[in-house]
N, C-alpha and C positions, 0 to 999 in steps of 0.2 A: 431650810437650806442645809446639805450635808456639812458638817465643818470639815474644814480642809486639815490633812495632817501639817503638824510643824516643820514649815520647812524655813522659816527665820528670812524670810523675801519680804523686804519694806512693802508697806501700799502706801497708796497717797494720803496726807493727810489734809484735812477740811478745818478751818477757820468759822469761824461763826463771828456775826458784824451785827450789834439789835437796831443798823440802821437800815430801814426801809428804804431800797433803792428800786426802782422804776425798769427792772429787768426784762428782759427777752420774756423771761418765765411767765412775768409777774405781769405785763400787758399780755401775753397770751393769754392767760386767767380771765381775765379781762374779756378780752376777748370771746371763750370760752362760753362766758356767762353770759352774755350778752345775745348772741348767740342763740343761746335756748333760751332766754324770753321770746325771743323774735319767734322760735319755732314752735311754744306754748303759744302765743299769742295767734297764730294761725293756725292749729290744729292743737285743743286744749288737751286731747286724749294724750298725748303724748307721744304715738307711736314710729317705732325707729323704723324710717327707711332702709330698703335693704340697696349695697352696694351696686353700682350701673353693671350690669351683663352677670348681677347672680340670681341666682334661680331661688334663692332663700325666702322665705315669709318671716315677715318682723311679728306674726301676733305672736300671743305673750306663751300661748301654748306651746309652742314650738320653740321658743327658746331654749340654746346648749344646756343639758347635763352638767358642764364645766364651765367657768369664767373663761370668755375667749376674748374677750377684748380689752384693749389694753390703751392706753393713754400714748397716741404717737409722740415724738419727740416735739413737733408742731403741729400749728393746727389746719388741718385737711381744709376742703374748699365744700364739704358737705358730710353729715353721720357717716360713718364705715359702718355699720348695721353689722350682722352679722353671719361671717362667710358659712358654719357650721350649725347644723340643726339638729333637733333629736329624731330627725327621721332620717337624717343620714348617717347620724351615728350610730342608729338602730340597726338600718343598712351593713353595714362595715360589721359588725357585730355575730350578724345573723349569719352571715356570707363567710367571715372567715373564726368560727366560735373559739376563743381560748387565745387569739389574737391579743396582746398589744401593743399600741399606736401612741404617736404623739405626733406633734407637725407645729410648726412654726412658719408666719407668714408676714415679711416686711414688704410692704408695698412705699418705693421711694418717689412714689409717683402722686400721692394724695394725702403718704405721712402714715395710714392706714396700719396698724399691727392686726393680728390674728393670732390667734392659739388655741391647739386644740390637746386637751389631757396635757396641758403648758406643765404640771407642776410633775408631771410622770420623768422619771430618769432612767434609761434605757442605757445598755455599753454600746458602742457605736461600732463595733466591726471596723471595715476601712473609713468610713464615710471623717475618721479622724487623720487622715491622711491629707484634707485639706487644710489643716491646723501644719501638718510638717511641713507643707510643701510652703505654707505662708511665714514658717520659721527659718525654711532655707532662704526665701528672696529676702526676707530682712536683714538676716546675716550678712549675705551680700552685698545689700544696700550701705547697709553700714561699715563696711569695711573699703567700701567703692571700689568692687570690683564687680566682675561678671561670671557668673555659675562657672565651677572648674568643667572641664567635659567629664569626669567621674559623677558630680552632682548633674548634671542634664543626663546622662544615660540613666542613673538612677530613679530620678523623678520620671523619665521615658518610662521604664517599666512603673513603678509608683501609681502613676497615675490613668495613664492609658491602660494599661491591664493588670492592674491590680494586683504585683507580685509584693511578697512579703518579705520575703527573704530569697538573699539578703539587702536590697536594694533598699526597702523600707526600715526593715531593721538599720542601715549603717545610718540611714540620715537622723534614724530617731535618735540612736548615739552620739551622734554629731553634736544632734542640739544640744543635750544634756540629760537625756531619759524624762524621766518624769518631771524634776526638779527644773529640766530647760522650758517644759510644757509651761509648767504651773508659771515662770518667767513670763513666757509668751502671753497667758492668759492676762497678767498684770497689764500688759501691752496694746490687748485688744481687747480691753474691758467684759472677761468674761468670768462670772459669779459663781457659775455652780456645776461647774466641774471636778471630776475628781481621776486622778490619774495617776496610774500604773505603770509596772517594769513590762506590759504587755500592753502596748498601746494600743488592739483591737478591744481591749475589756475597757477600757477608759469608759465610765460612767457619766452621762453629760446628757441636756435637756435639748429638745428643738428649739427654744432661745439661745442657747447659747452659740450652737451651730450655724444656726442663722448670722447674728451677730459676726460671727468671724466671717464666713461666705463672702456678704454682704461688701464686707473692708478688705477683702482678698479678690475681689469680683468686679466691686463700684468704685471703694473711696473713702476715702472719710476717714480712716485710721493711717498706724507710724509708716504704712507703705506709699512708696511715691508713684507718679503715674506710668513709671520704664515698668516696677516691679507690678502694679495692676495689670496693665497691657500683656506683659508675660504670666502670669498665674489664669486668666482668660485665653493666654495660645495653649495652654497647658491643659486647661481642662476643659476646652470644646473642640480638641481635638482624642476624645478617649475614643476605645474602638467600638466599634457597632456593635459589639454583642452587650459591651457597658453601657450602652447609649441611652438609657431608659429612665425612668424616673420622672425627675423634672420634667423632662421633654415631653411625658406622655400630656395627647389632648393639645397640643399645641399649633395654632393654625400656622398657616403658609407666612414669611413675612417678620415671624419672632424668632430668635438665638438665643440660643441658651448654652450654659456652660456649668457643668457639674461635677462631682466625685460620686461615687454610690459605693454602698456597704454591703456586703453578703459574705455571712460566715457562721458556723454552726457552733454552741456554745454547751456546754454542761448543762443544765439546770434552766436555762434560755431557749431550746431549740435555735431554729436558724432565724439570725437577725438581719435582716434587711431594712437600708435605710438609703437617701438621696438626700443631697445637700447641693445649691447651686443658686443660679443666677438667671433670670428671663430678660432678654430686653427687647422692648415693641421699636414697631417700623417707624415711631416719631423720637425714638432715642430713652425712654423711658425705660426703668430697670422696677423687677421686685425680686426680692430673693427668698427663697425658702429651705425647709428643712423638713423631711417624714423619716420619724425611724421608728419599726415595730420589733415584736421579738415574740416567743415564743411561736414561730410557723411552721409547721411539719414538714416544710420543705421549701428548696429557695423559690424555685417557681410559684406558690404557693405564697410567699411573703414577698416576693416583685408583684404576684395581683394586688396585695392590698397598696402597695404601697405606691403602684401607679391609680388605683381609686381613688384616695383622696389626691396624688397629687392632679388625676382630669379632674378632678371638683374643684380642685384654686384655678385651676389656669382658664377652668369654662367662665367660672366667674369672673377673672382679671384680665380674659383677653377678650378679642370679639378674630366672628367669623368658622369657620368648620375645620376639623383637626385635620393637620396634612401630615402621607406618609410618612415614615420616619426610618432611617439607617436598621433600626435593631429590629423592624419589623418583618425585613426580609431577613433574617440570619438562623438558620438551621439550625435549630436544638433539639436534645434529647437528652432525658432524667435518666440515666443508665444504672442498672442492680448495686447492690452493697459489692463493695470488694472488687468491683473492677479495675481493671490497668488502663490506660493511656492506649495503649495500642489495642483490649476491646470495645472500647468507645470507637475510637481513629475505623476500627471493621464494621461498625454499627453501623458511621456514617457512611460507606461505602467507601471503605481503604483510602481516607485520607492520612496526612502527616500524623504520625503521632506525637511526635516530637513540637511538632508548628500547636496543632491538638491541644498540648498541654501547657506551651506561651501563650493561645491566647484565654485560657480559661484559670490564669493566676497563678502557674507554675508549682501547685504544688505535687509531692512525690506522685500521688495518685488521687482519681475525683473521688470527694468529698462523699458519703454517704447523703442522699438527698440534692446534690449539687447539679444544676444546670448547665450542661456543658454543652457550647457553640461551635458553631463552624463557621466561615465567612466573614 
């Protein structure tokens, strides 16, 4: 784990007791073990069932490249087997070379974790904007009031399209820059971040993105259910041309709610990443996280990165993928050095001005940047 620079922020401190108490943890274990006798004793070979509706083979040849799985916080109703294979990582490999990937996968529906290239640290581009926006509603919460209309027009751009400035910049200030981050992490128990006076370079794991998602999305951290309810109006309503990621592979019937990352970096090419929340038609949530980086272009790192994200949701949902918002929306990869207004003539003299709201507002597109219409 990166060590964090000094920033003099208490953590919590742990007590140790040498007496044996009868815990949640401790019958789980229990549990645990019991468990796999049961399943030695009926199939002595040992071998791990692959999760319901994934396409995975548990023989042994075929197991991940990388340690994917991970000890849920309880105990599932059956193995989580193993979502990733080395033939689809071989895949992903082959298809986009000089790529990398990482991805995180909480299923709250079986207990189920997943991880893929888990220990890899990628900067996150926006896909850290769902860390600000769950720092804004806390502030809030805490203070018992409701988003000034300055903080809702901001998170409005923020979130839905993805502008930076200054909309993202003031609320990163708000909190406290980096120092308010590393706060926050304390908060929503996250380990292995590390973060900057530029919060698209913040360097951070698909666990830990997950992680927050998950408490900004479902539950279970310092946000209460006004402030869940609203970070979920927030980000499943982003625009169609952001709509992609999580969502992709998604059948008829599941909702989802996300942020997604595209931005071109020094030394990184363009990083693209999705972070969000799925939930099925019987009320069931899992959340996830894919962030890759070095892709010659964003079009080019939104393929990979809806790849794996249809490989979780083929596996977590059931049924055939239904259209999607971002699927109808017109784009085009437009030369280095173009304006706003030869894009806006590309598309057939649309707004340029609209053009450029809704592709992240900056001065002008992006060398390699995917610009929308619709």
């Amino acid at each position: 784990m990166r060590a964090r620079p000094a920033m003099n922020i208490p953590g919590a401190s742990q007590e140790s007791d040498a007496r044996w108490i009868p815990t949640l943890r401790a019958i789980g274990a229990v549990v645990i073990a019991l468990t796999l006798i049961w399943t030695l004793a009926l199939d002595p070979s040992g071998a791990r069932a692959a999760p319901d509706g994934s396409p995975e083979s548990a023989d042994e040849s075929d197991r991940p490249k990388i340690g994917n799985f991970v000890q849920p916080h309880y105990m599932p109703f059956g193995p989580c087997g193993w979502l990733f294979s080395n033939s689809f990582i071989d895949e992903m490999e082959e298809a986009h070379p000089g790529a990398r990937f990482t991805a995180a996968v909480h299923d709250h529906r079986t207990g189920c974790r997943y991880t893929l290239n888990g220990d890899l640290e990628i900067t996150t581009a926006s896909v850290i904007k769902a860390q600000v926006l769950a720092g804004v509603l806390l502030a809030a919460q805490e203070a018992g009031r409701q988003l000034s209309p300055r903080e809702a027009a901001d998170i409005e751009l923020m979130m839905h399209y993805s502008h930076n400035r200054p909309p993202t910049s003031r609320l990163y200030l708000q909190l406290g820059g980096a120092a308010g981050m590393e706060a926050l992490d304390e908060r929503f128990g996250i380990v292995g971040t590390s973060h900057t006076a530029w919060y698209g370079r913040t360097l951070s794991t698909a666990e830990d993105r997950t992680r927050l998602v998950e408490q900004l999305l479902i539950g279970g951290g310092p946000l209460d259910e006004e402030s869940v309810r609203a970070a979920w109006e927030w980000m499943s309503g982003v625009s169609a041309a952001q709509s992609w990621g999580v969502t992709a592979g998604l059948p008829a019937g599941y909702e989802a709610a996300l942020k997604n990352g595209f931005f071109p970096m020094s030394g990184a090419g363009w990083r693209l990443g999705t972070t969000g929340v799925v939930r099925d038609p019987d009320g069931g949530a899992y959340a996830m996280t894919v962030m890759t980086d070095n892709n010659p272009s964003e079009s080019a790192g939104m393929r990979l990165v809806e790849m794996i994200a249809r490989h979780i949701n083929s596996a977590l949902t059931s049924g055939p993928p239904a259209e999607r918002a971002t699927d109808g929306v017109e784009c085009v990869e437009p030369p280095s050095q173009s304006s706003w207004s030869s894009v806006a003539e590309t598309l057939g003299g649309v707004d340029a001005a609209r053009l450029r709201f809704l592709n992240g507002g900056e001065a002008a597109p992006l060398p390699g940047q995917r610009v929308c219409w619709g």
